[in-house]
PLY file of the C-alpha trace (Angstrom):
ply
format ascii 1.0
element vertex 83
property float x
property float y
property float z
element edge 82
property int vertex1
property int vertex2
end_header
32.72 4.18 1.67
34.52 3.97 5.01
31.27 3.72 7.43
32.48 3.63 11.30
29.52 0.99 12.13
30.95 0.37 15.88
30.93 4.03 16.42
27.45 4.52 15.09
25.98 1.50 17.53
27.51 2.55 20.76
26.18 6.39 20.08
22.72 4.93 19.35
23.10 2.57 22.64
24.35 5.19 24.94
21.30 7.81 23.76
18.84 5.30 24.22
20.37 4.16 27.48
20.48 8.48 28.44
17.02 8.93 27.54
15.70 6.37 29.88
14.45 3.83 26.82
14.58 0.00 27.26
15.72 -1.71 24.39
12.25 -3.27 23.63
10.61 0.39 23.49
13.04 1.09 21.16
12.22 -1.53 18.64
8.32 -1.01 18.64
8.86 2.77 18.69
11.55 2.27 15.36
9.16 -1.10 13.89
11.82 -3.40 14.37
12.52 -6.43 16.18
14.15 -6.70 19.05
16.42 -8.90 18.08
17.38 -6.49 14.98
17.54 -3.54 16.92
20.10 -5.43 19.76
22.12 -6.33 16.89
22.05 -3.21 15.44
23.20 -1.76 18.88
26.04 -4.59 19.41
27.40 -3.98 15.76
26.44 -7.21 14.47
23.70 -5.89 12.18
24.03 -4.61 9.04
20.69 -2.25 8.53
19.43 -0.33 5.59
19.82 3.00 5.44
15.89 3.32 6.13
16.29 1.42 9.05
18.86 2.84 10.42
17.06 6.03 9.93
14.04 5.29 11.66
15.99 4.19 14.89
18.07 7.53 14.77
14.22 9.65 14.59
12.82 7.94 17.29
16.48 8.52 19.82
16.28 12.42 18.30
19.47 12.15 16.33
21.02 12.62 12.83
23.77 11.65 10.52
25.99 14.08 8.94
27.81 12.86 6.33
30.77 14.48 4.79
32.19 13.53 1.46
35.42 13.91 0.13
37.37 13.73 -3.61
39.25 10.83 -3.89
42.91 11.89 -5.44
42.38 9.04 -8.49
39.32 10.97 -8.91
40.44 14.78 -8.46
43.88 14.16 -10.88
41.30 12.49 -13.12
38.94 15.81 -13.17
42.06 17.89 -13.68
43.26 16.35 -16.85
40.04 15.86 -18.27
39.04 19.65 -18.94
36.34 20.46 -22.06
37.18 23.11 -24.44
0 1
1 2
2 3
3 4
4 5
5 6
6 7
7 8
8 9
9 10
10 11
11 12
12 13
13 14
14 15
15 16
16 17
17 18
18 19
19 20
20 21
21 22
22 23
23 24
24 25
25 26
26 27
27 28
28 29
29 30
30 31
31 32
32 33
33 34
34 35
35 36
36 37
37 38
38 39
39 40
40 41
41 42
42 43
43 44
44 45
45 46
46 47
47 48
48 49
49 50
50 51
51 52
52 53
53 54
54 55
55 56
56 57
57 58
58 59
59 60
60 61
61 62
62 63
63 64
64 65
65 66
66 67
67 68
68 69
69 70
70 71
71 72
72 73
73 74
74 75
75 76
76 77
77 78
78 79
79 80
80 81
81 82
């Protein structure tokens, strides 16, 4: 999976930082600490998917993922065709 975690903290930094929201009213909005949620925002964090989640809720944001075939995988669902 090819997750672009530096891109992901500086969007979450700059909304907070457009909506007016200090850092600490972040992490007791989101239930984190604010030591997780500055790492989280700095890239040195590695959160859960639920965490990361709850953070994105409170800022008014989403994820949209897009997924791809693999070519290993693609050839490999070509050649492998039920009668």
């Amino acid at each position: 999976m090819n997750v672009n975690f530096a891109e992901i903290s500086k969007t979450l930094r700059e909304r907070r930082r457009e909506l007016g929201v200090s850092q600490a009213d972040l992490a007791r909005l989101s239930g984190l600490s604010l030591h997780g949620l500055s790492d989280i925002e700095t890239g040195k964090g590695n959160p859960t998917m639920e965490t990361l989640l709850k953070v994105l809720q409170v800022l008014g944001l989403q994820i949209l993922l897009k997924t791809t075939a693999l070519p290993a995988y693609t050839n490999a669902a070509e050649g492998s065709q039920e009668s």
